[in-house]
Backbone as CSV, one residue per row, in Angstrom:
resi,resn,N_x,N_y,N_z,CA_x,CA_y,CA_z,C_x,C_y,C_z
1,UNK,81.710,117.518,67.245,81.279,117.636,65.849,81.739,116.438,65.028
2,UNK,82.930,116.195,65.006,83.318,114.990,64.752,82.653,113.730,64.796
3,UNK,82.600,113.359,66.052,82.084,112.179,66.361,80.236,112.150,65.512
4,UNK,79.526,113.682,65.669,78.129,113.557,65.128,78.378,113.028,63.416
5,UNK,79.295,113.523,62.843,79.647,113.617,61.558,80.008,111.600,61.738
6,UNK,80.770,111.296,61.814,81.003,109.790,62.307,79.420,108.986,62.306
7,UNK,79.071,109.824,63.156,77.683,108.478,62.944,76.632,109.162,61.916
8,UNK,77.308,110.110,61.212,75.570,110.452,60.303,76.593,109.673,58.728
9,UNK,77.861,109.776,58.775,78.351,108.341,57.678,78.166,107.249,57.590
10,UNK,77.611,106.535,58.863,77.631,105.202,59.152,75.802,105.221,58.643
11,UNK,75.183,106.335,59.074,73.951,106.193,58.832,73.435,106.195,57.199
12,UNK,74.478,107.381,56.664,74.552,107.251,55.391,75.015,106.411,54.115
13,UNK,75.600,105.396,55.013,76.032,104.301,53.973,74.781,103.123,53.983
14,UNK,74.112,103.108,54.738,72.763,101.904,54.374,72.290,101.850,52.984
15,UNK,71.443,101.052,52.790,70.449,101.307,51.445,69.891,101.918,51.185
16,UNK,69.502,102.619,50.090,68.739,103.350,49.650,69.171,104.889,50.289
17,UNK,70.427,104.699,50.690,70.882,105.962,51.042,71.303,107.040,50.369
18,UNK,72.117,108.182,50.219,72.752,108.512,49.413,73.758,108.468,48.201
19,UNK,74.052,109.233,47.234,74.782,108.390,46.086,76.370,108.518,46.589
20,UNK,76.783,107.552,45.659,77.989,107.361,45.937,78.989,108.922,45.881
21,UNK,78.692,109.908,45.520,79.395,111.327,44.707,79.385,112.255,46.583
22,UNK,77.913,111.884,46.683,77.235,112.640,48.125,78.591,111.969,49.122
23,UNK,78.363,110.737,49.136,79.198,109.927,50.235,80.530,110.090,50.134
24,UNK,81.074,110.517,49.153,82.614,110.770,48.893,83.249,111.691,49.434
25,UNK,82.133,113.093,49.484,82.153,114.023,49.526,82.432,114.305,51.109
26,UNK,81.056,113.531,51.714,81.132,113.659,53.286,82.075,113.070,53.956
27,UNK,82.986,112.001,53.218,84.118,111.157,53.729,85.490,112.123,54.000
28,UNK,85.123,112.884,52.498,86.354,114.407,52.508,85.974,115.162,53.681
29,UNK,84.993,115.754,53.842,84.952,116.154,54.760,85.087,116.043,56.276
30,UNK,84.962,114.935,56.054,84.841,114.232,57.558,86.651,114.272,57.850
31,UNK,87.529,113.475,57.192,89.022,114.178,57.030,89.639,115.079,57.212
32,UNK,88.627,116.102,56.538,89.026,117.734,56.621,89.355,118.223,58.202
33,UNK,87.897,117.728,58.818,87.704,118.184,59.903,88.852,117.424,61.263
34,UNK,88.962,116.529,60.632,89.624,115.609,62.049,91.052,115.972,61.654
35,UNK,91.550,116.070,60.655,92.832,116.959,60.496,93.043,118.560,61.295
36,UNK,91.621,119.051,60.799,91.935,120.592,61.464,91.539,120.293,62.989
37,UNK,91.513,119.223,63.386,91.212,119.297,65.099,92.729,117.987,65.801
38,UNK,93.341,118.120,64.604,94.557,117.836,65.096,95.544,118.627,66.046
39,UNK,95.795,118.447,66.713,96.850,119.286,67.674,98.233,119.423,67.104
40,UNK,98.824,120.889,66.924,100.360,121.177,66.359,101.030,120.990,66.889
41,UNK,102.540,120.178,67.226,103.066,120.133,67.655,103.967,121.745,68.208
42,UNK,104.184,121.963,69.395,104.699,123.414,70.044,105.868,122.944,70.892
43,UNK,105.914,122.010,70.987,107.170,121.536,71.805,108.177,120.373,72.010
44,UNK,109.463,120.211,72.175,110.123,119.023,72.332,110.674,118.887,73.850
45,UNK,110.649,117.682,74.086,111.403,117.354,75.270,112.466,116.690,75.135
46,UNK,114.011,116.884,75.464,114.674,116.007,75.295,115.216,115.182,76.632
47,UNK,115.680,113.980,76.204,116.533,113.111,77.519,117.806,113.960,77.463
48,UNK,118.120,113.673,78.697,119.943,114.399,78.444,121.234,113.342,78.410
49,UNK,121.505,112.765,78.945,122.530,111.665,78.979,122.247,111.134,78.229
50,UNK,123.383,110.651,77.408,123.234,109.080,76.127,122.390,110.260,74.747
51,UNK,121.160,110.950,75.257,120.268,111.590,74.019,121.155,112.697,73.459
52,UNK,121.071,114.049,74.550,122.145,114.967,73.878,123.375,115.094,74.083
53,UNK,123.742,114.211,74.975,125.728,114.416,75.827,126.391,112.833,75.331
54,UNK,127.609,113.253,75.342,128.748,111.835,75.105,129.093,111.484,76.145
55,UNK,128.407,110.625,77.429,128.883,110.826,78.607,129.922,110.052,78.471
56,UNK,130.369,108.869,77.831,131.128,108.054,77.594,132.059,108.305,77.604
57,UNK,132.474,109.458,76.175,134.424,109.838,76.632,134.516,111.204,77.386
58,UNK,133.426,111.934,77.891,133.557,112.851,78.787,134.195,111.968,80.213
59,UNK,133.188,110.967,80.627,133.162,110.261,82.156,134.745,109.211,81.791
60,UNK,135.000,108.513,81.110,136.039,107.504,80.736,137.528,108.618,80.743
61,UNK,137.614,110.118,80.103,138.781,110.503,80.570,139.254,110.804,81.576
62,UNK,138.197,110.746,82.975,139.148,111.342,84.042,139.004,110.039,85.321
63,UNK,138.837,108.958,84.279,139.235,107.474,85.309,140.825,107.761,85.039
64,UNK,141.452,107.126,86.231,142.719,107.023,86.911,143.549,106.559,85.708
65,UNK,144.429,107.113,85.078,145.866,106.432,84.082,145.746,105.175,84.402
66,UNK,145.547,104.846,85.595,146.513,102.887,85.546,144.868,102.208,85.068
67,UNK,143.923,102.591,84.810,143.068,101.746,84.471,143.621,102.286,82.590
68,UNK,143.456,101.011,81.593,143.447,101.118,80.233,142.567,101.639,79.687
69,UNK,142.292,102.182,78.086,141.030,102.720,77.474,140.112,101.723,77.265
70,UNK,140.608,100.571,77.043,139.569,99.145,77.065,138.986,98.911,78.236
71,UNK,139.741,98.993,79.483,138.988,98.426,81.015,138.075,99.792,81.332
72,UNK,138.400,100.935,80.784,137.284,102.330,81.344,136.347,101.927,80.474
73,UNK,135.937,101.662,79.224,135.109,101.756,78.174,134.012,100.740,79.046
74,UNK,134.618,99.630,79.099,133.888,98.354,79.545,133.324,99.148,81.252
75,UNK,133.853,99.843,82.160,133.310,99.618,83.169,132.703,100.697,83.416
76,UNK,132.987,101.476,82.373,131.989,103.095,82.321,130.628,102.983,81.799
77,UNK,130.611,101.614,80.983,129.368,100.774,80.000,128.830,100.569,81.302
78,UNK,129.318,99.498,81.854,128.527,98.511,82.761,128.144,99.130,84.315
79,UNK,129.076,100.573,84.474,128.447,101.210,85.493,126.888,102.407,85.257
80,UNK,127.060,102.682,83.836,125.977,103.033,83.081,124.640,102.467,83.280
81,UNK,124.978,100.851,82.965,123.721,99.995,82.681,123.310,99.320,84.220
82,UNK,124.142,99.421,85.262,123.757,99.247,86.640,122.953,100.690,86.850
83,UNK,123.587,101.497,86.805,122.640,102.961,87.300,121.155,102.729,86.996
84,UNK,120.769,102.576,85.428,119.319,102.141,85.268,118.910,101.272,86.042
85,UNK,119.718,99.949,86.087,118.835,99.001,86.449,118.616,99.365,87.889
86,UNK,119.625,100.114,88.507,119.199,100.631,90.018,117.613,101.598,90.031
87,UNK,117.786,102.604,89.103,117.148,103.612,89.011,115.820,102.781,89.289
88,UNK,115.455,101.503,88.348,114.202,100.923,87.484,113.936,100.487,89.255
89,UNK,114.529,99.642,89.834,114.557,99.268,90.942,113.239,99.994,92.287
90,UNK,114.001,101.235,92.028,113.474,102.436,92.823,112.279,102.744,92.468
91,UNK,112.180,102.848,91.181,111.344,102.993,90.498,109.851,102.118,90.795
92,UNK,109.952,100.865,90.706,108.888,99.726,90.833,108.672,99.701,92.542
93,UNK,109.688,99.824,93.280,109.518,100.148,94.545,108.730,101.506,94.922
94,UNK,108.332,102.183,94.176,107.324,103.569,94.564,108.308,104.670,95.549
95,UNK,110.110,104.648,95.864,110.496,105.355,96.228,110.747,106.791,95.459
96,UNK,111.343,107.652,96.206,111.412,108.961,95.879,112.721,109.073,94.910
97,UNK,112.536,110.205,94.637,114.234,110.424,93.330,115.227,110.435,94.150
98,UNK,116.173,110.042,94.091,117.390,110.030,94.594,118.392,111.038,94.116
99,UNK,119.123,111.528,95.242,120.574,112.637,94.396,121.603,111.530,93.577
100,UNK,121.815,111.802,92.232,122.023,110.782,91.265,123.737,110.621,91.589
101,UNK,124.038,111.577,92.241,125.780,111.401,93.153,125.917,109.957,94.004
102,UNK,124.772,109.721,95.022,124.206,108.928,96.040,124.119,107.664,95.080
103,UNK,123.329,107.647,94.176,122.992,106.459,92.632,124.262,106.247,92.461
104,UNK,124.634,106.631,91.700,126.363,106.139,91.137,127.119,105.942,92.535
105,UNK,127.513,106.628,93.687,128.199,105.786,94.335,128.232,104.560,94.738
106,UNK,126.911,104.257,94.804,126.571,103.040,95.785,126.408,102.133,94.585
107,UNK,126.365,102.382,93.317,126.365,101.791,92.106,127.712,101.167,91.681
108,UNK,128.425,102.296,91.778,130.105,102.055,91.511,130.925,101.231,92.323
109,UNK,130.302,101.137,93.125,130.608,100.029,94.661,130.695,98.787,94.357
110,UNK,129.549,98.677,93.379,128.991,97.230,93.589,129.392,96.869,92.118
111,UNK,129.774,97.752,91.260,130.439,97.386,90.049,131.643,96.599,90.152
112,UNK,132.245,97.981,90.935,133.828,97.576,91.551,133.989,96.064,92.433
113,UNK,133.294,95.564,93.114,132.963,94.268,93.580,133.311,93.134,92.764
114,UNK,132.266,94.006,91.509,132.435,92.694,90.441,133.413,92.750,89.133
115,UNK,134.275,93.881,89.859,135.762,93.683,88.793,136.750,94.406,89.770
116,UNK,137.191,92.745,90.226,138.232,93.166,91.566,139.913,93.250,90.915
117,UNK,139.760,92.621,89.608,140.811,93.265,88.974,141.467,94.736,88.835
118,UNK,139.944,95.414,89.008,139.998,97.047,88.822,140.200,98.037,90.376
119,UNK,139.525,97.338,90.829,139.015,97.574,91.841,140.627,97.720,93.143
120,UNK,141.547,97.462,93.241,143.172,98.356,94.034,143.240,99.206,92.950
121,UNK,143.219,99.230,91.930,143.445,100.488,91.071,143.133,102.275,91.357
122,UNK,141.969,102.295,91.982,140.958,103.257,92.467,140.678,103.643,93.734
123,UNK,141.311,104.721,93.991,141.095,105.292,95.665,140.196,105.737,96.149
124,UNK,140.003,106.327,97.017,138.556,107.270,97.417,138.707,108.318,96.658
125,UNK,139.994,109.042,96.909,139.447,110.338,95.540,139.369,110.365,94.257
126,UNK,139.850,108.775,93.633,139.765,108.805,92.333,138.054,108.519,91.886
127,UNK,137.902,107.921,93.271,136.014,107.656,93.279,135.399,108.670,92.616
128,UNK,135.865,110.071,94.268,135.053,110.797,93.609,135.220,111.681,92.419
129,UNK,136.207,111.715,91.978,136.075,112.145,90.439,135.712,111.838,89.481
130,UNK,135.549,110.063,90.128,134.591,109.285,88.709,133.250,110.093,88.794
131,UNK,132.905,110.001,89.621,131.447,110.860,90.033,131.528,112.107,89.719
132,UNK,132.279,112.813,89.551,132.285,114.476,89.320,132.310,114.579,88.012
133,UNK,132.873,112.995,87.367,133.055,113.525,86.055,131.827,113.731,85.081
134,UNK,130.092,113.265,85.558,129.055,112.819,85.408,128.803,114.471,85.209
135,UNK,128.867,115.279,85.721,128.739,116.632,85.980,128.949,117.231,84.616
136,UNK,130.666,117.029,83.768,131.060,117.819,82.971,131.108,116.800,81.625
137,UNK,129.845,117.344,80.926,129.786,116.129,79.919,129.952,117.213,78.390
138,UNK,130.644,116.905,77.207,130.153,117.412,75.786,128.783,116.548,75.145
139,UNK,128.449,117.683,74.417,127.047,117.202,73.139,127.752,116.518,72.431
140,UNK,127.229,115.467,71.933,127.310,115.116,70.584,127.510,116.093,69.315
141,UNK,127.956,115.866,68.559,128.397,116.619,67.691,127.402,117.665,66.571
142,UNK,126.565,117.010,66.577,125.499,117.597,65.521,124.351,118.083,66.701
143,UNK,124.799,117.719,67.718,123.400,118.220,68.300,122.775,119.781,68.798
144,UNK,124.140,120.231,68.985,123.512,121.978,69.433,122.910,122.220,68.040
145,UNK,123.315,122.203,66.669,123.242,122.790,65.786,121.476,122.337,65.472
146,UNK,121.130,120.886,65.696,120.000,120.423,65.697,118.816,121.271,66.825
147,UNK,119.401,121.072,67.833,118.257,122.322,69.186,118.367,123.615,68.507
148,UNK,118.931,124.287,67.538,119.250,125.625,67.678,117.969,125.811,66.299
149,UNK,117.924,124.694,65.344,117.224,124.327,64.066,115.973,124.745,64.298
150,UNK,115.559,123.674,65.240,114.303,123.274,66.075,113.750,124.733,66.690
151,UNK,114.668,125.023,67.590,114.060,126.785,68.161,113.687,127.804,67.353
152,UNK,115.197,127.748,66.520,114.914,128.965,65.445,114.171,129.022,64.600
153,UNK,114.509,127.666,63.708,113.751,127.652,62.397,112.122,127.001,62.491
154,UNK,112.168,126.435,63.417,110.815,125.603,63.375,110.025,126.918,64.616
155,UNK,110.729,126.960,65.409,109.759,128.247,66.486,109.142,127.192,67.923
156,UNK,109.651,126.046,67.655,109.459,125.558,68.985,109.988,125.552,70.142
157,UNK,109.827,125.467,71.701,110.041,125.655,72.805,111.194,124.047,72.924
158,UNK,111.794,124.165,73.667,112.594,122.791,73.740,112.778,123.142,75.640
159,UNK,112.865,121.763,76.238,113.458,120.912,77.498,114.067,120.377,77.564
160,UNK,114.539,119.998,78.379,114.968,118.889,79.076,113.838,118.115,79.993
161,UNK,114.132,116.790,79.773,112.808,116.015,80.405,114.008,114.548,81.088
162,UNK,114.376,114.646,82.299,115.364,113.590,82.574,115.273,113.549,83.678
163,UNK,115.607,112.015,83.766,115.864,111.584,85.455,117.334,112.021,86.535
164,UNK,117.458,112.814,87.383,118.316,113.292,87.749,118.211,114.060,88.857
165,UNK,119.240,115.201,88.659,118.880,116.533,90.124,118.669,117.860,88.878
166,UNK,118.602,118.692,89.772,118.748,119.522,88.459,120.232,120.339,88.929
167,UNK,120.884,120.120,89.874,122.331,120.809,89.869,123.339,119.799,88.497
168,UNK,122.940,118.814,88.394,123.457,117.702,87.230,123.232,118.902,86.048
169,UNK,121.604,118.996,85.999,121.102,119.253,84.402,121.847,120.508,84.459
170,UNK,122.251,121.646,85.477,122.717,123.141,85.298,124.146,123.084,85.129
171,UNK,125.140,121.762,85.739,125.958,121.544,85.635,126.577,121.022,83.595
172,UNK,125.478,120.303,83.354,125.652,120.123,82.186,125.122,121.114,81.120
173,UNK,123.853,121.550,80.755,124.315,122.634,80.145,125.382,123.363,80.377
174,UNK,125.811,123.781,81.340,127.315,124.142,81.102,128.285,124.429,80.157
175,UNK,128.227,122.966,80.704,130.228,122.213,79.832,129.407,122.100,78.314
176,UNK,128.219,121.585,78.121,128.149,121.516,76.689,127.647,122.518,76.015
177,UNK,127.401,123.770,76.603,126.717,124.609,75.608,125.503,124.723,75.007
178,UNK,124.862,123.734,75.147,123.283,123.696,74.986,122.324,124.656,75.957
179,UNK,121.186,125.246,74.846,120.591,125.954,76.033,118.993,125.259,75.692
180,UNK,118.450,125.595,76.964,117.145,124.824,76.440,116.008,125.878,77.368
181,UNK,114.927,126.056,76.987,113.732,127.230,78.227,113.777,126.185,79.457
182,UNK,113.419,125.074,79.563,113.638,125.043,80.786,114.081,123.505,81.398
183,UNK,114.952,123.486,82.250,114.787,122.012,82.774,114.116,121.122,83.777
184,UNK,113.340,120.302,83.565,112.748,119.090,84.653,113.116,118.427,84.919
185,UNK,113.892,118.010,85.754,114.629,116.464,86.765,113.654,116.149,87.304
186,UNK,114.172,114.441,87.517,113.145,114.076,88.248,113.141,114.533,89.704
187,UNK,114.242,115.222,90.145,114.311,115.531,91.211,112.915,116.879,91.879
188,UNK,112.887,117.583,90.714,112.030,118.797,90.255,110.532,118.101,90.697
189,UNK,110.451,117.040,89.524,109.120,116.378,89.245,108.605,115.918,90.389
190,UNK,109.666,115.070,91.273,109.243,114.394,92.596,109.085,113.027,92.196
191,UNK,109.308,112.176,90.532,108.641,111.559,90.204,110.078,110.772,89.452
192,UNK,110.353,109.538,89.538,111.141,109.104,88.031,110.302,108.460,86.978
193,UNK,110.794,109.193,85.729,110.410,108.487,84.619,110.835,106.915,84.422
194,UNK,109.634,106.443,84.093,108.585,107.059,82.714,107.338,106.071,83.403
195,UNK,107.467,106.522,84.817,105.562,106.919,85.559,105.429,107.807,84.936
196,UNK,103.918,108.002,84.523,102.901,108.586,83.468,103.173,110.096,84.525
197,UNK,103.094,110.130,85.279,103.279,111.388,86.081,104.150,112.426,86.342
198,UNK,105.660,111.372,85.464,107.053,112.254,85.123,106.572,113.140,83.797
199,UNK,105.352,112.634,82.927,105.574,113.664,81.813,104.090,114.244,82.100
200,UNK,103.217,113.683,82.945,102.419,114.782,83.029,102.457,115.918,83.864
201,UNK,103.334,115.558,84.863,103.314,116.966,85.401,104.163,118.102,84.739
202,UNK,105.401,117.004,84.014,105.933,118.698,83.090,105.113,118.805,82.088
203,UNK,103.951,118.647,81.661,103.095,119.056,80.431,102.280,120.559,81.348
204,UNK,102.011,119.753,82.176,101.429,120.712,82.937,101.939,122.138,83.606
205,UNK,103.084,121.887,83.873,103.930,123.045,83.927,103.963,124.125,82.732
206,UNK,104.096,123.257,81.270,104.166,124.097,80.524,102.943,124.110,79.627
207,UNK,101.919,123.987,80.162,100.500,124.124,79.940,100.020,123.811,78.249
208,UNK,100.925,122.080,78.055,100.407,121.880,76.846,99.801,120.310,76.792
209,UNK,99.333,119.821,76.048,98.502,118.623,76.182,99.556,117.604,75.452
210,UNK,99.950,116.115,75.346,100.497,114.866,75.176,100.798,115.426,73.607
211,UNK,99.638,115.602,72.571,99.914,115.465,71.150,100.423,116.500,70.778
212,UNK,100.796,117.485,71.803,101.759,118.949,71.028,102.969,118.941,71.537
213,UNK,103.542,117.495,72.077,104.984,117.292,72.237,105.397,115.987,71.891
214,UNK,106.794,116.652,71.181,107.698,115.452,71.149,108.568,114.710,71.770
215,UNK,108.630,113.929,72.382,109.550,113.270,73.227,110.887,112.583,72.493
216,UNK,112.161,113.063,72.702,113.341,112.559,71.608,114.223,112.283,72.472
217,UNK,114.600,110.800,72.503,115.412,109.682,73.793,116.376,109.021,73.110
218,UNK,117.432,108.174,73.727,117.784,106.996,73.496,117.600,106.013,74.289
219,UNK,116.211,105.857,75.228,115.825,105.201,75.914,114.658,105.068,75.752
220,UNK,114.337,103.515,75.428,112.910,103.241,74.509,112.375,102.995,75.799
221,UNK,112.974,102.506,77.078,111.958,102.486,78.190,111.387,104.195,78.879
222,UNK,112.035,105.100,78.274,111.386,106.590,78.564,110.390,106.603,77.637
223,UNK,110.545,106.432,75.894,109.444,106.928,75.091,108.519,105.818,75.199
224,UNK,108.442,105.002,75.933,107.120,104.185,76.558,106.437,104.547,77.413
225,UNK,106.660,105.124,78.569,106.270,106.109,79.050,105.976,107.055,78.291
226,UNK,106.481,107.893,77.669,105.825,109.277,76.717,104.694,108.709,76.290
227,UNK,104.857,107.511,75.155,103.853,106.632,74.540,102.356,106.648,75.267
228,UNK,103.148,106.198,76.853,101.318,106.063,77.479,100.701,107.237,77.705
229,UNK,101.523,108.119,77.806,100.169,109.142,78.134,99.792,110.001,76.965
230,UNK,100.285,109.628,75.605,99.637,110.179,74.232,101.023,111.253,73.617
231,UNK,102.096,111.196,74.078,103.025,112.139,73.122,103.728,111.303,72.034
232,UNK,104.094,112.160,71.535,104.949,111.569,69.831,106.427,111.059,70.172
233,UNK,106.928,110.388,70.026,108.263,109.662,69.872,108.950,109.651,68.875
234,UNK,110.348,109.832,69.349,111.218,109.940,68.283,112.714,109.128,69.278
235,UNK,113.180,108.135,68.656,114.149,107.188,69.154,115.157,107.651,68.519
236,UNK,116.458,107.796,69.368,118.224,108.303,68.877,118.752,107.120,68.898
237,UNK,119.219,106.387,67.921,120.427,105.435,68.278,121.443,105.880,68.995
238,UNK,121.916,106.110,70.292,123.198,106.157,70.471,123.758,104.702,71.158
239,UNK,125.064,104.217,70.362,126.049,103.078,71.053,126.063,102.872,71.775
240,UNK,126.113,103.929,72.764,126.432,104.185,74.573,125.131,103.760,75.293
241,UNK,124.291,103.750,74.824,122.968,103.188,75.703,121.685,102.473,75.195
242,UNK,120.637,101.685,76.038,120.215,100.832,75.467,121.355,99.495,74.897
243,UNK,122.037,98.909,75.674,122.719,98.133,75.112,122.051,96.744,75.262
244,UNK,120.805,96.477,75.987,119.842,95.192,76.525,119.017,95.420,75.381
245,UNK,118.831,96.407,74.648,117.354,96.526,74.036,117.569,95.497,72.514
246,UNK,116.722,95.118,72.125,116.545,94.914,70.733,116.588,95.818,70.045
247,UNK,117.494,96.304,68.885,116.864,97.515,68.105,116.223,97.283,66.987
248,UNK,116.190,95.818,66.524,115.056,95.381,65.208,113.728,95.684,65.906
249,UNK,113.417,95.564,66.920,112.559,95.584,67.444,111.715,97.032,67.643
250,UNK,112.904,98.021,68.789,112.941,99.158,68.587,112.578,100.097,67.633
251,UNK,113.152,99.866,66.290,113.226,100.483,65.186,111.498,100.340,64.567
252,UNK,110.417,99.585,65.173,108.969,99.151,64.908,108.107,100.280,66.236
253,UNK,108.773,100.448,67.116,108.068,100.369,68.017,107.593,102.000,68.149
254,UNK,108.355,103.116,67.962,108.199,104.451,68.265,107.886,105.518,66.470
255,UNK,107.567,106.502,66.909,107.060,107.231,65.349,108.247,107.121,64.676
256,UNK,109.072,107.200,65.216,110.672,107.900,64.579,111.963,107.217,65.001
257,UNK,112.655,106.642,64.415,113.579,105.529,64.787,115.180,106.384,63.820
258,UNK,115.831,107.112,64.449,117.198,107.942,63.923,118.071,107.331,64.752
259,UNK,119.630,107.840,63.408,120.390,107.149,63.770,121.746,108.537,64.710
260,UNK,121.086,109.189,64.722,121.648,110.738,65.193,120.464,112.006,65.061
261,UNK,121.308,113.349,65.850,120.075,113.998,65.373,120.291,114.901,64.015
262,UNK,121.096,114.549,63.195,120.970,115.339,61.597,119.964,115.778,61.240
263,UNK,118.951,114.925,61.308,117.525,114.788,60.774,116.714,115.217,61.290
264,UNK,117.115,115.419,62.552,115.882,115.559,63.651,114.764,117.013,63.581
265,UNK,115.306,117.900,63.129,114.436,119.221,62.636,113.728,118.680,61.713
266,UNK,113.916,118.740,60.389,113.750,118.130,59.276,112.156,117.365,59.522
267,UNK,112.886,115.925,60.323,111.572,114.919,61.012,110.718,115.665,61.705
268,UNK,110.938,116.932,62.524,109.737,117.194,63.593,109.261,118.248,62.434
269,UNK,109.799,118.602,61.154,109.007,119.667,60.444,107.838,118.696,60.191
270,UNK,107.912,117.448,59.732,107.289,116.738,58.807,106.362,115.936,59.497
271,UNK,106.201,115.953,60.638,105.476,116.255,62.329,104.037,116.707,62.029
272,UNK,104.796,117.894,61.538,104.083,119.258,62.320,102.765,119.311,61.728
């Protein structure tokens, strides 16, 4: 209907066409209609690490005493920003999801390589507790209160939409208390984000189309992915991640550019 309405305006603006009052009229209308064939937003997806958890001083307190709060900060950063770039790796290579235990070890390896200062500090079992500590993460501070906004007050469905296992994602709701209807790892998906196929198959799961979800990250290379296959974006500043990205840049690029989620109900009312 739309589109017929579209070309009987184009037809109606020639010469000797209708008056200007007629044409105003059909322009309103034509508005009317493509508004009411807008799709409502019914759902959010969130990232979990860096978006709703502090993995930072969760994972940094149970590195070994003899490492300092300055040498964990720095190598909890830079074992962070290896994991992606591993992940991305896998990723462009067309392999399968990996158990994200398997990721960080062989990650932490090669960190440790490149800070041999650190590196007698750390035993095999202090290894694996660096790794266990990935498991038991807190929310950010404002954020349950923000998912709880969103469910209650707004009436929308919320996820988890993340690259991972899902014993990670069950492990973390957990420790932080967040509850969400349901979670998708990529382990779930079969797929890592942000192939167009990590968010279409959970759309499909929950049987809704690109423009009735929101995608809310601190990873502008996930809501690029969301981006391509038609969902709404909403970017989290958090410190802890994205530390390669531009954020002048960033801050242009997605619907919604926050600096926490305070706002974040609020923004998806104004969505809707």
């Amino acid at each position: 209907m739309t589109v017929r309405l579209q070309v009987f305006f184009k037809l109606a603006t020639g010469p000797g066409k209708f008056s200007s009052i007629v044409l105003v009229n059909l322009a309103n209308l034509l508005s009317i209609i493509m508004a009411a064939e807008k799709l409502p937003i019914k759902a959010v997806f969130f990232d979990f690490m860096g978006t709703c958890l502090d993995w930072h001083t969760s994972v940094c307190a149970l590195f070994p005493p003899t490492i300092s709060n300055d040498d964990a900060s720095k190598l909890a950063l830079e074992w962070r920003r290896q994991y992606f770039l591993e992940n991305k790796q896998r990723f462009l290579q067309g392999l399968e999801p990996e158990d994200i235990d398997i990721t960080l070890s062989r990650v932490l390896d090669r960190v440790l390589e490149q800070s041999p200062n650190l590196k007698p500090y750390i035993e095999s079992h202090d290894k694996r507790q660096m790794i266990a500590a990935w498991h038991c993460q807190s929310a950010w501070p404002e954020v349950q209160e923000a998912i709880r906004s969103i469910r209650e007050d707004l009436g929308l469905e919320v996820f988890v939409h993340a690259n991972g296992t899902t014993r990670l994602q069950l492990d973390l709701t957990r420790s932080s208390g967040l509850s969400f209807n349901m979670l998708f790892s990529s382990q779930l998906l079969g797929v890592y984000k942000p192939s167009p196929e990590a968010y279409k198959k959970a759309l499909q799961f929950v049987k809704l189309q690109p423009e009735e979800v929101v995608l809310v990250a601190a990873h502008a290379y996930d809501l690029r992915g969301a981006q391509s296959v038609g969902m709404k974006t909403i970017y989290i500043h958090r410190w802890t991640d994205d530390i390669d990205e531009n954020m002048d840049e960033v801050k242009e690029e997605f619907d919604v550019f926050l600096e926490n989620m305070k706002e974040l109900p609020s923004t998806i009312s104004g969505m809707m």
